[in-house]
Structure formats: structure tokens, C-alpha cells
C-alpha positions in Angstrom: 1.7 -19.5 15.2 -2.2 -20.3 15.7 -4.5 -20.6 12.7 -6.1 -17.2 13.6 -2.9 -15.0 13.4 -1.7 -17.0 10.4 -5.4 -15.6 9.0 -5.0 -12.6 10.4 -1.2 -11.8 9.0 -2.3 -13.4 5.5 -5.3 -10.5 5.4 -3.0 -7.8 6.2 -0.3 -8.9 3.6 -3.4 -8.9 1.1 -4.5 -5.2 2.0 -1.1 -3.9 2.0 -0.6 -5.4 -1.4 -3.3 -3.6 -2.5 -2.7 -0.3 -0.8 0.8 -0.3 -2.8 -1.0 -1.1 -6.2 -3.6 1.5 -5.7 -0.7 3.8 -4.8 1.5 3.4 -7.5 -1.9 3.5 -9.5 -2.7 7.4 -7.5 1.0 8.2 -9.1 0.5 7.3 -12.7 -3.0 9.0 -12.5 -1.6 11.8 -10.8 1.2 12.5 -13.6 -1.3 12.9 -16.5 -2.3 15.9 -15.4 -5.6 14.9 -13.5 -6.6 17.0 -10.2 -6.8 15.1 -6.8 -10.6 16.6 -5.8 -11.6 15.8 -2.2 -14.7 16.5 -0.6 -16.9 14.8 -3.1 -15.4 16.8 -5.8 -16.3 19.9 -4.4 -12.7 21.0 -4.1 -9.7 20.1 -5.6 -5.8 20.0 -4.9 -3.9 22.7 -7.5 -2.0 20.2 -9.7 1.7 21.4 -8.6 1.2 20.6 -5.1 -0.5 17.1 -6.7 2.4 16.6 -8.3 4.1 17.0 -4.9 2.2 14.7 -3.0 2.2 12.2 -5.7 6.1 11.7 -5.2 5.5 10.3 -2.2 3.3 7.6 -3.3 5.9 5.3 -4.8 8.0 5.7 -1.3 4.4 4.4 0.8 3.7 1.8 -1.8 7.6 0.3 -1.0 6.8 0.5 2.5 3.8 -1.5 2.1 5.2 -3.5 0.1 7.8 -3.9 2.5 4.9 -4.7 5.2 3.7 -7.4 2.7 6.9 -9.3 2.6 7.6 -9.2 6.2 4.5 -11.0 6.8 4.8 -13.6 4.4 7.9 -14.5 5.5 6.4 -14.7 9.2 3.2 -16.8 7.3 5.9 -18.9 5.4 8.5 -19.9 8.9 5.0 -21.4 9.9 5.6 -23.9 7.8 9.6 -24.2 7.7 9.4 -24.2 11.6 11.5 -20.6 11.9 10.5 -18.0 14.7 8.4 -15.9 14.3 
């Protein structure tokens, strides 16, 4: 593995870390009771099809989280001399 994908995979471990922490972040938000407004506000999302959406959230967040790990261990067999 070259220096540049090593980079590359090590960014895109970061942002989907963070992807799944804003996520789970959307779902606690979303349970208090507070509209999801899109469009700069104008409109919002009735908060029973929120509360719909926001059930998904923890289910994206594992997958990115799952993203995260995969690429870490491809990062980390750079160093352990494993495949790719």
C-alpha cells in the first residue's frame, strides 16, 4: 500500500467516523421532540415521520462505523505486512 492510499483510506475512516457520531447525534436530537426543517427552515418534516426516519440513523451510523473499521484494519496490515 503506497503512502497516498494509506492517506487516502486514513481520511475516509475519519469522515465516516464522524458521519456515525453526527448520526447517532441526528437520533438523540430527533427523540426530544425537535422538527427536522429542510430548506433553510422554510419547511419542516411532521415529527412522526421524524421519528421514522430517525430509526434508521443508528442502522447508517453501524454501517459507517463498520466502513471505519474495515479501513483501519486495511491501514493497520500495512504495517503487520497482511493483504490488503
Amino acid at each position: 500500500m503506497s503512502t497516498a492510499n494509506y492517506e487516502y483510506k486514513r481520511k475516509q475512516a475519519e469522515t465516516a467516523r464522524y458521519e456515525a457520531a453526527d448520526l447517532r447525534e441526528l437520533n438523540t436530537i430527533s427523540r426530544c421532540g425537535l422538527d427536522i426543517r429542510i430548506n433553510y427552515g422554510t419547511k419542516y418534516v411532521p415529527h412522526h415521520i421524524a421519528l421514522r426516519i430517525s430509526d434508521q440513523f443508528p442502522i447508517w451510523a453501524d454501517e459507517y462505523e463498520a466502513l471505519a473499521d474495515r479501513l483501519e484494519s486495511e491501514m493497520e496490515s500495512m504495517f503487520t505486512g497482511g493483504n490488503e
